[in-house]
Structure formats: C-alpha cells, structure tokens
Biopython code that builds the backbone (N, CA, C, O; Angstrom):
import numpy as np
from Bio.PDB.StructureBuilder import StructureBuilder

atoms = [
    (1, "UNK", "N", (-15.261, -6.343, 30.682)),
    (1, "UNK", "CA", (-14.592, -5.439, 29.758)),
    (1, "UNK", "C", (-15.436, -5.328, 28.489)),
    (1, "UNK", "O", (-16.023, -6.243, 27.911)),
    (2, "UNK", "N", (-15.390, -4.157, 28.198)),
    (2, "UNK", "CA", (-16.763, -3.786, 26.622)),
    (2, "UNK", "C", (-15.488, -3.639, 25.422)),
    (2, "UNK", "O", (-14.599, -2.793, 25.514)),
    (3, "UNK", "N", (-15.601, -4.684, 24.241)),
    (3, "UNK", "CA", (-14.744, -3.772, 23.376)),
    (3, "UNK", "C", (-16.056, -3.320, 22.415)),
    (3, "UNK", "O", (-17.120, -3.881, 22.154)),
    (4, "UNK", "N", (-15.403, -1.915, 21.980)),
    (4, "UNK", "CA", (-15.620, -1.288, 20.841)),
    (4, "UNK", "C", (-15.282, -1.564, 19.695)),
    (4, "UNK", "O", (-14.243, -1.021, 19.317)),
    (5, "UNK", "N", (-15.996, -2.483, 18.718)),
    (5, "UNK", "CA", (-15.722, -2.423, 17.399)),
    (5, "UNK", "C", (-15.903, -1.491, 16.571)),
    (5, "UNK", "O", (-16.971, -0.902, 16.406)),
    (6, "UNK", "N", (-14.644, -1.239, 15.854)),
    (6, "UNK", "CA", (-14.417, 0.076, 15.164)),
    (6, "UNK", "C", (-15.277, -0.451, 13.530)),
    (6, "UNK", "O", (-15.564, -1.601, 13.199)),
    (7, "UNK", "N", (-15.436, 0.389, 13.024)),
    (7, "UNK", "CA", (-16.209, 0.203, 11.965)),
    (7, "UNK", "C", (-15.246, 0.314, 10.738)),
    (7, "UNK", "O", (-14.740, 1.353, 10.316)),
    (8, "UNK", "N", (-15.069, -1.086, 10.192)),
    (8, "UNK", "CA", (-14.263, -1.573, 9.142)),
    (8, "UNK", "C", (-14.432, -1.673, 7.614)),
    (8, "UNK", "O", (-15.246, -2.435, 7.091)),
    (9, "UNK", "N", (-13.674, -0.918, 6.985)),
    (9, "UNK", "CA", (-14.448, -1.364, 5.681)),
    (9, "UNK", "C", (-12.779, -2.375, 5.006)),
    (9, "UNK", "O", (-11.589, -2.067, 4.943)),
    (10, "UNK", "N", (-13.444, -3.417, 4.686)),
    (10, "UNK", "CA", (-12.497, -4.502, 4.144)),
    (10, "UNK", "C", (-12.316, -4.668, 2.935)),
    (10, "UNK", "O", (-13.370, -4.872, 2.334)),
    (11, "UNK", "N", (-11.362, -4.667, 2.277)),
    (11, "UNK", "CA", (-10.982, -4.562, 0.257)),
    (11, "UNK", "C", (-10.552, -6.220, 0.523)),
    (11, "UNK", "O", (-10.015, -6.774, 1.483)),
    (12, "UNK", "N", (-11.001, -6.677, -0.662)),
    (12, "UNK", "CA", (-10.388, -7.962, -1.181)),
    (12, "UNK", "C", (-9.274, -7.420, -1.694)),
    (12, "UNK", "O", (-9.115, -6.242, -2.011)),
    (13, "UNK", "N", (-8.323, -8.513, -1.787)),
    (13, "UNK", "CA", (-7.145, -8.464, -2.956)),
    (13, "UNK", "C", (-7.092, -7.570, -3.876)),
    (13, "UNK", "O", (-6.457, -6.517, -3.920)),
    (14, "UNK", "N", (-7.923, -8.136, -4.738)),
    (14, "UNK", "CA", (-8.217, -7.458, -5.908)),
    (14, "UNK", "C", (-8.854, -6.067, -5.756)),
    (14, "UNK", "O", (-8.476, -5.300, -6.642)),
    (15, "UNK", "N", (-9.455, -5.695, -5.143)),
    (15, "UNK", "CA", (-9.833, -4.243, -4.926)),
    (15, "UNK", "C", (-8.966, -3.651, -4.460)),
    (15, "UNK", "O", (-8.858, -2.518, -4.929)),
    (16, "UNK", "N", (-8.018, -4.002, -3.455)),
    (16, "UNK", "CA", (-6.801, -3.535, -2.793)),
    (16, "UNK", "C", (-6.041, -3.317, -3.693)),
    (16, "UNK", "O", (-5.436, -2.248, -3.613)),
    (17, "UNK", "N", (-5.776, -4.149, -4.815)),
    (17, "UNK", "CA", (-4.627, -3.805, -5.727)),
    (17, "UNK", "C", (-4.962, -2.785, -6.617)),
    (17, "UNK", "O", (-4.094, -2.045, -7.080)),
    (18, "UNK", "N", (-6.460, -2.652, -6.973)),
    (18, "UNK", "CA", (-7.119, -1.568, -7.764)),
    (18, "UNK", "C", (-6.768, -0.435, -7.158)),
    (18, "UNK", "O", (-6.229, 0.540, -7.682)),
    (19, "UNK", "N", (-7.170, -0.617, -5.735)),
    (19, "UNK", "CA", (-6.963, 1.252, -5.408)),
    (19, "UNK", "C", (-5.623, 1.314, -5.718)),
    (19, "UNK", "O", (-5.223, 2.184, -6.492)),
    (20, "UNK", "N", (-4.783, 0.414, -5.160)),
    (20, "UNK", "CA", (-3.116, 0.881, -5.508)),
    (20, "UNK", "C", (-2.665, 1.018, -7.210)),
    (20, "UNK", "O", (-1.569, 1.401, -7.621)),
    (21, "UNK", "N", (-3.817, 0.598, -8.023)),
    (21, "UNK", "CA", (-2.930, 0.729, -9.174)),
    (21, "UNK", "C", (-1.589, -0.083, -9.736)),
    (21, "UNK", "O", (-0.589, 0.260, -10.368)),
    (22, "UNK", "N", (-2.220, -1.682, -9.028)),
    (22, "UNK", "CA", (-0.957, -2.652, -8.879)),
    (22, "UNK", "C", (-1.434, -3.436, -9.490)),
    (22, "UNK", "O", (-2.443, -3.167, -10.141)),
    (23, "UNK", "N", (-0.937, -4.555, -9.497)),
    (23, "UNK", "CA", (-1.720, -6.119, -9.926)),
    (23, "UNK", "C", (-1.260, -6.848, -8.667)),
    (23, "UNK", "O", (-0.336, -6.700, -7.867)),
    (24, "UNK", "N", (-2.408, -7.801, -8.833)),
    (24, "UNK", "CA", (-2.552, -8.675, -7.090)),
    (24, "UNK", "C", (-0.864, -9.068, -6.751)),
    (24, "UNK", "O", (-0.120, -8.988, -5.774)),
    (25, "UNK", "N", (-0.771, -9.497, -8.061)),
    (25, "UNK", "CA", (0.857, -9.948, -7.556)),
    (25, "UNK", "C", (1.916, -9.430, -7.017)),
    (25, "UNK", "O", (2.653, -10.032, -6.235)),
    (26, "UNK", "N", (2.095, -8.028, -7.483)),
    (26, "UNK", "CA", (3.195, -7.160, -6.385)),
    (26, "UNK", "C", (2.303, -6.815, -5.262)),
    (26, "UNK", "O", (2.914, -6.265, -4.346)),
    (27, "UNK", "N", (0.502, -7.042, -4.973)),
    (27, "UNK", "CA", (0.392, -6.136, -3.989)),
    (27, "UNK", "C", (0.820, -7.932, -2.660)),
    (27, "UNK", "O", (1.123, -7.736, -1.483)),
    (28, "UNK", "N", (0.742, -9.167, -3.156)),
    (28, "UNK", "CA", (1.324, -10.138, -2.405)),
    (28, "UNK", "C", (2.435, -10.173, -2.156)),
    (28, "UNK", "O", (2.873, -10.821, -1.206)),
    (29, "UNK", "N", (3.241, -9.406, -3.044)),
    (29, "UNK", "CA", (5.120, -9.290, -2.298)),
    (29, "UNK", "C", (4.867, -8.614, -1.494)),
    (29, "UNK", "O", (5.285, -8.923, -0.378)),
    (30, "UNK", "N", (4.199, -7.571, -1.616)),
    (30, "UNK", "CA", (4.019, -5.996, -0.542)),
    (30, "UNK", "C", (3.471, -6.434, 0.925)),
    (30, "UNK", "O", (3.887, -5.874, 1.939)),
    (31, "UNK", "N", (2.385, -7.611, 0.967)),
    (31, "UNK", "CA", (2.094, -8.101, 2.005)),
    (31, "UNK", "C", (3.060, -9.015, 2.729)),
    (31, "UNK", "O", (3.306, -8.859, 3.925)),
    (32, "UNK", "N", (3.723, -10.173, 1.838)),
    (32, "UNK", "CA", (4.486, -10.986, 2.437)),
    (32, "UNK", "C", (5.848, -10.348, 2.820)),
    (32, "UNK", "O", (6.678, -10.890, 3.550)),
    (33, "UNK", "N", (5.976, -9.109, 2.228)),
    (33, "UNK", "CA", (7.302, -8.665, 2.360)),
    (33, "UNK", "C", (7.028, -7.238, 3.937)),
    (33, "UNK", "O", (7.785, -6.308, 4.214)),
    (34, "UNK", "N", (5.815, -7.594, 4.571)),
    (34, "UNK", "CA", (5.359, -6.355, 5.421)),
    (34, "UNK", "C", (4.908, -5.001, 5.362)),
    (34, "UNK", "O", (4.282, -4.238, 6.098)),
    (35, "UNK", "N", (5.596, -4.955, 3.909)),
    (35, "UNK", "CA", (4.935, -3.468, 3.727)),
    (35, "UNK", "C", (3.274, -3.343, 3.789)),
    (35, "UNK", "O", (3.102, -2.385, 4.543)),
    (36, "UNK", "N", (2.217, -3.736, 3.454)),
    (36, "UNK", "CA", (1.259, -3.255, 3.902)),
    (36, "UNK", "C", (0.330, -4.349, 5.308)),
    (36, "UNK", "O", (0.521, -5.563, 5.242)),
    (37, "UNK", "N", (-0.155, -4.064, 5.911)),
    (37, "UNK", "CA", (-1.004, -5.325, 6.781)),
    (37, "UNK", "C", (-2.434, -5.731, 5.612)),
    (37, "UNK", "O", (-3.133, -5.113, 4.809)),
    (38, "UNK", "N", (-2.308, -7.119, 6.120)),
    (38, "UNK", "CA", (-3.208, -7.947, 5.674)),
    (38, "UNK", "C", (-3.827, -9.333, 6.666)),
    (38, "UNK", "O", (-3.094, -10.201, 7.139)),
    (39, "UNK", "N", (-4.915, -9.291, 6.783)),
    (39, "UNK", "CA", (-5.518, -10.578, 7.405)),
    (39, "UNK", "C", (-6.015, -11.904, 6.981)),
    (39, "UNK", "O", (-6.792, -11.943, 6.026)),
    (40, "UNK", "N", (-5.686, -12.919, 7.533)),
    (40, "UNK", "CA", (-6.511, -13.837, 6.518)),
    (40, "UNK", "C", (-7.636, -14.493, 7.380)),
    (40, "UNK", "O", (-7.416, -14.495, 8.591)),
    (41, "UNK", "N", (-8.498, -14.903, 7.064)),
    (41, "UNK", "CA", (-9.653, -15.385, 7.451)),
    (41, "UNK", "C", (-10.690, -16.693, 6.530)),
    (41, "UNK", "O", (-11.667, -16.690, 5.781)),
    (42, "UNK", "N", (-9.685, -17.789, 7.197)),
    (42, "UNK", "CA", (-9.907, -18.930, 6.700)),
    (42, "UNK", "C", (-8.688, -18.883, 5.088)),
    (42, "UNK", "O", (-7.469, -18.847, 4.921)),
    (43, "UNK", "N", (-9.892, -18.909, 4.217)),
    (43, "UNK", "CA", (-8.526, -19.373, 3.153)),
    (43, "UNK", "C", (-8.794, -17.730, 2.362)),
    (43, "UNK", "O", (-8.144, -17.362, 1.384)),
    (44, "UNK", "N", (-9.912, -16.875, 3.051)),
    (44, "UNK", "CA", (-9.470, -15.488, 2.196)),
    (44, "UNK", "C", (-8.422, -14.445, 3.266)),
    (44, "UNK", "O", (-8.293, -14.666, 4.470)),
    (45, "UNK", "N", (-7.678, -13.198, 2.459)),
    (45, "UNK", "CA", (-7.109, -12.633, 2.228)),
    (45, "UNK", "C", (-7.647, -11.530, 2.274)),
    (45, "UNK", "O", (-8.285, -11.349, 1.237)),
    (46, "UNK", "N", (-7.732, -10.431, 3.176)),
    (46, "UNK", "CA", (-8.374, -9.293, 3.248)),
    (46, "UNK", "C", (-7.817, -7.920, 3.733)),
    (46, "UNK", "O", (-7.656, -7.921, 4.954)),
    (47, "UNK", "N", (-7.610, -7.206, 3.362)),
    (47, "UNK", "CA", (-6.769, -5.328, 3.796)),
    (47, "UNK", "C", (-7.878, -4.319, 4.359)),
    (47, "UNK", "O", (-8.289, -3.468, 3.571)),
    (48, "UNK", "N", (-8.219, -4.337, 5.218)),
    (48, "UNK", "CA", (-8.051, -2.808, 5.995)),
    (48, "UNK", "C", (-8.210, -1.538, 4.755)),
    (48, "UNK", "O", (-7.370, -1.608, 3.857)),
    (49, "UNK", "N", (-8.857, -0.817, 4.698)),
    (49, "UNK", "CA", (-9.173, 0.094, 3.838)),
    (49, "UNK", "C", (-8.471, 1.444, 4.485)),
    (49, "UNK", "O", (-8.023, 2.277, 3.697)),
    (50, "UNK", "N", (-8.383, 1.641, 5.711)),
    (50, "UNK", "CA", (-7.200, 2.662, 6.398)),
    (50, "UNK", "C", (-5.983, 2.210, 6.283)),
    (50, "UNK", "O", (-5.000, 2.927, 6.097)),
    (51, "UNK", "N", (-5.971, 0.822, 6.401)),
    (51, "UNK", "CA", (-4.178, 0.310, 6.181)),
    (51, "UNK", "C", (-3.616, 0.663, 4.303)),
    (51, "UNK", "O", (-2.444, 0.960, 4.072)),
    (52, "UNK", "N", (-4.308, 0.592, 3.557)),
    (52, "UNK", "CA", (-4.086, 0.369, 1.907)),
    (52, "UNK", "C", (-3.657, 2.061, 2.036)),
    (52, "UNK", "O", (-2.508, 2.401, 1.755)),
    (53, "UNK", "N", (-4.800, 3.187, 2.534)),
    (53, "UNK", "CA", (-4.686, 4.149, 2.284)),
    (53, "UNK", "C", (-3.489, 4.831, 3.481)),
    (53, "UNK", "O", (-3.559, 6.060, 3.495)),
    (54, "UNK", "N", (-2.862, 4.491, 4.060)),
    (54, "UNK", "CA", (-1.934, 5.030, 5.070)),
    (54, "UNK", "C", (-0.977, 4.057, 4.382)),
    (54, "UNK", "O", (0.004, 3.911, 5.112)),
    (55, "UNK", "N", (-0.869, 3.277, 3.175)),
    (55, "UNK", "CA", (0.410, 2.881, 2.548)),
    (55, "UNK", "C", (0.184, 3.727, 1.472)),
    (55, "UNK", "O", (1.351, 3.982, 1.175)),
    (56, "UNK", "N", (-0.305, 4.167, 0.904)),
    (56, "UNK", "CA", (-0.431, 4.843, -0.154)),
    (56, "UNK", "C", (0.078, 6.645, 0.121)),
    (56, "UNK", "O", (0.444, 7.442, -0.743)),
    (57, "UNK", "N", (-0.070, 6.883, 1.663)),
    (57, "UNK", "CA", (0.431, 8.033, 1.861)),
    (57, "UNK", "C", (1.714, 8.146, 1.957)),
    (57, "UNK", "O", (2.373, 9.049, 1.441)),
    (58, "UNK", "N", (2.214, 7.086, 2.731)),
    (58, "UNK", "CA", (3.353, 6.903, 3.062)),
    (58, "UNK", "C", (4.350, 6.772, 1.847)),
    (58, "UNK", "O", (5.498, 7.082, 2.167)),
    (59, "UNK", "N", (4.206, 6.416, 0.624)),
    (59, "UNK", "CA", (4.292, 5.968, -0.258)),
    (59, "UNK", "C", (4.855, 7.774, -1.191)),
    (59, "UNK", "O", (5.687, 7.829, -2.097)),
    (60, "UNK", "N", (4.161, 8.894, -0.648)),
    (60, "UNK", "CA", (4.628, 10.218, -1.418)),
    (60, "UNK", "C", (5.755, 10.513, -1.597)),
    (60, "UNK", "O", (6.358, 10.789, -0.560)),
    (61, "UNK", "N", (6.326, 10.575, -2.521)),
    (61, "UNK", "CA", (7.406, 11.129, -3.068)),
    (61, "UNK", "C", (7.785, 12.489, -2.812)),
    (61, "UNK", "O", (7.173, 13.439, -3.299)),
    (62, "UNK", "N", (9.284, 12.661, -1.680)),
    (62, "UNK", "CA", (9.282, 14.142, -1.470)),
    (62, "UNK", "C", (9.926, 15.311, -2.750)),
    (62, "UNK", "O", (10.632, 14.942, -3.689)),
    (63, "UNK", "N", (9.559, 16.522, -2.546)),
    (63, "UNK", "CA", (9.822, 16.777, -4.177)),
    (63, "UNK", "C", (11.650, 17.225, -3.813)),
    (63, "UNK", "O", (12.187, 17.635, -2.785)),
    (64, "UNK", "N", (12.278, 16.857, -5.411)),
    (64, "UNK", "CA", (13.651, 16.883, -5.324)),
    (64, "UNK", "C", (14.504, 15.715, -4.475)),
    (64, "UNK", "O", (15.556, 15.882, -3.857)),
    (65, "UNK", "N", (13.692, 14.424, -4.641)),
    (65, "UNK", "CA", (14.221, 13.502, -4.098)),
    (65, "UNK", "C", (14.709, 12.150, -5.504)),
    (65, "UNK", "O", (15.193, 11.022, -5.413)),
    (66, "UNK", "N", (14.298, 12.955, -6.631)),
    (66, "UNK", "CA", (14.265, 12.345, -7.904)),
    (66, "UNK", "C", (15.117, 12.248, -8.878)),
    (66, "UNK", "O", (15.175, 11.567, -9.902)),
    (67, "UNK", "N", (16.074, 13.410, -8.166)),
    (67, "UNK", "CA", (17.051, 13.872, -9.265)),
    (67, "UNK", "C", (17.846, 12.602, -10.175)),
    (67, "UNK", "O", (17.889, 12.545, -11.404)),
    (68, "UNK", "N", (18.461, 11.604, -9.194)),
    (68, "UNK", "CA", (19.087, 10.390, -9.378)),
    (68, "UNK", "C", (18.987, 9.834, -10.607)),
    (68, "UNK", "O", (19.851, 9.265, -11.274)),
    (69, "UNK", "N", (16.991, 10.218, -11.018)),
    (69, "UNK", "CA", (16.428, 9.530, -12.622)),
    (69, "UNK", "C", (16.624, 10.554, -13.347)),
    (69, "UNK", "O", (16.004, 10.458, -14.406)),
    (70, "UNK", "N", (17.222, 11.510, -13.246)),
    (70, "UNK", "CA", (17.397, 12.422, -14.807)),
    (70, "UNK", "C", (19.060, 13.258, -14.094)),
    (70, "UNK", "O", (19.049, 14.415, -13.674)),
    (71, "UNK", "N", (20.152, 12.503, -14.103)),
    (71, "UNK", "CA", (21.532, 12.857, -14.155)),
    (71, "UNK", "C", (21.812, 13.785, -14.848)),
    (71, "UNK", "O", (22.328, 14.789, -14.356)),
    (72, "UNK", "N", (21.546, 13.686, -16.137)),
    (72, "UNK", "CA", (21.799, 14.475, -17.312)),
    (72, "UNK", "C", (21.304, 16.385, -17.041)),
    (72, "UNK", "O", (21.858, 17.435, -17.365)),
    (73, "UNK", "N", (20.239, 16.118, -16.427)),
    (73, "UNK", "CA", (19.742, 17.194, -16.025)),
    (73, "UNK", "C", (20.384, 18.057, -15.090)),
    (73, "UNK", "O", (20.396, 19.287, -15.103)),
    (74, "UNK", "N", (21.048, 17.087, -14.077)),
    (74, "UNK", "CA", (21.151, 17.863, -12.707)),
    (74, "UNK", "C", (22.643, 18.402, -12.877)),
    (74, "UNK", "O", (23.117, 19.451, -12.440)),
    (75, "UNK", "N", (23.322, 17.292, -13.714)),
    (75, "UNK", "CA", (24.711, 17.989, -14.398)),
    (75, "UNK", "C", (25.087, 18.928, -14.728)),
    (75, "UNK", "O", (26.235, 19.309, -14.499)),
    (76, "UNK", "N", (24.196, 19.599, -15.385)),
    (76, "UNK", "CA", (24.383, 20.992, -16.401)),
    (76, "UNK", "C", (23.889, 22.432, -15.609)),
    (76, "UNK", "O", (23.881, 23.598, -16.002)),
    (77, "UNK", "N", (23.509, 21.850, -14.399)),
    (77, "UNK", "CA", (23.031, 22.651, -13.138)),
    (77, "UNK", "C", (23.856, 23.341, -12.385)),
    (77, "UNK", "O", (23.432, 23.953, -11.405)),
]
sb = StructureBuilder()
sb.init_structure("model")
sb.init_model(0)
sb.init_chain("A")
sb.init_seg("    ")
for serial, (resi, resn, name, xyz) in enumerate(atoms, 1):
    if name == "N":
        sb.init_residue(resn, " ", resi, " ")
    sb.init_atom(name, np.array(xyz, "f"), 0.0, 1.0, " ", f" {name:<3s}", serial, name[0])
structure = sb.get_structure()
C-alpha cells in the first residue's frame, strides 16, 4: 500500500493564535474544548494550517443573526 503525504503546512500555538487574532489561551480552550484540531508531537503542540483556516470560516457570522446585541434598535422597527 503507497500512502500519499499531503503537503502540510504546520502553525505553532502561537502563530495559530495570531492568525485567529486570539491569545494562546482561548486558542487552548478552543482545542481542549474540540473546536479546532490540534496534534501533539512529543511535548509540542501543533495546528494544521487548513484546520485554523476552515475554523475561521466556519466561524462567519450570518448577516441579521445579531440583532439580540442592539434590542433597542430592533424595537423601534
């Protein structure tokens, strides 16, 4: 059997949390809590650069799903 290794580009932590615009620490709830995949390898911690960015899509806000944060607004509507 041949596998094909797909060609990976791997974010540390800290780069992972950069693209997200997080700090390492919520992006470790986000892992331990499943929302994004993460691997570890030995004692590091490493994300998938398609996995960060297919949470980040997933992540879009549909429009008019917001109303909830401005009441005041939708009242007078």
């Amino acid at each position: 059997m041949t596998v094909v290794a797909e060609n990976i580009t791997w974010l540390s932590t800290a780069a992972a949390a950069r693209r997200l615009g997080i700090t390492p620490r919520t992006l470790y709830r986000f892992i331990d809590e499943g929302d994004v995949p993460a691997y570890r390898f030995g004692r590091v911690i490493r994300l998938k650069q398609t996995d960060v960015d297919h949470y980040i899509e997933t992540c879009l806000i549909a429009p008019g799903s917001l109303e909830h944060l401005y009441p005041e607004t939708a009242e007078k509507s």
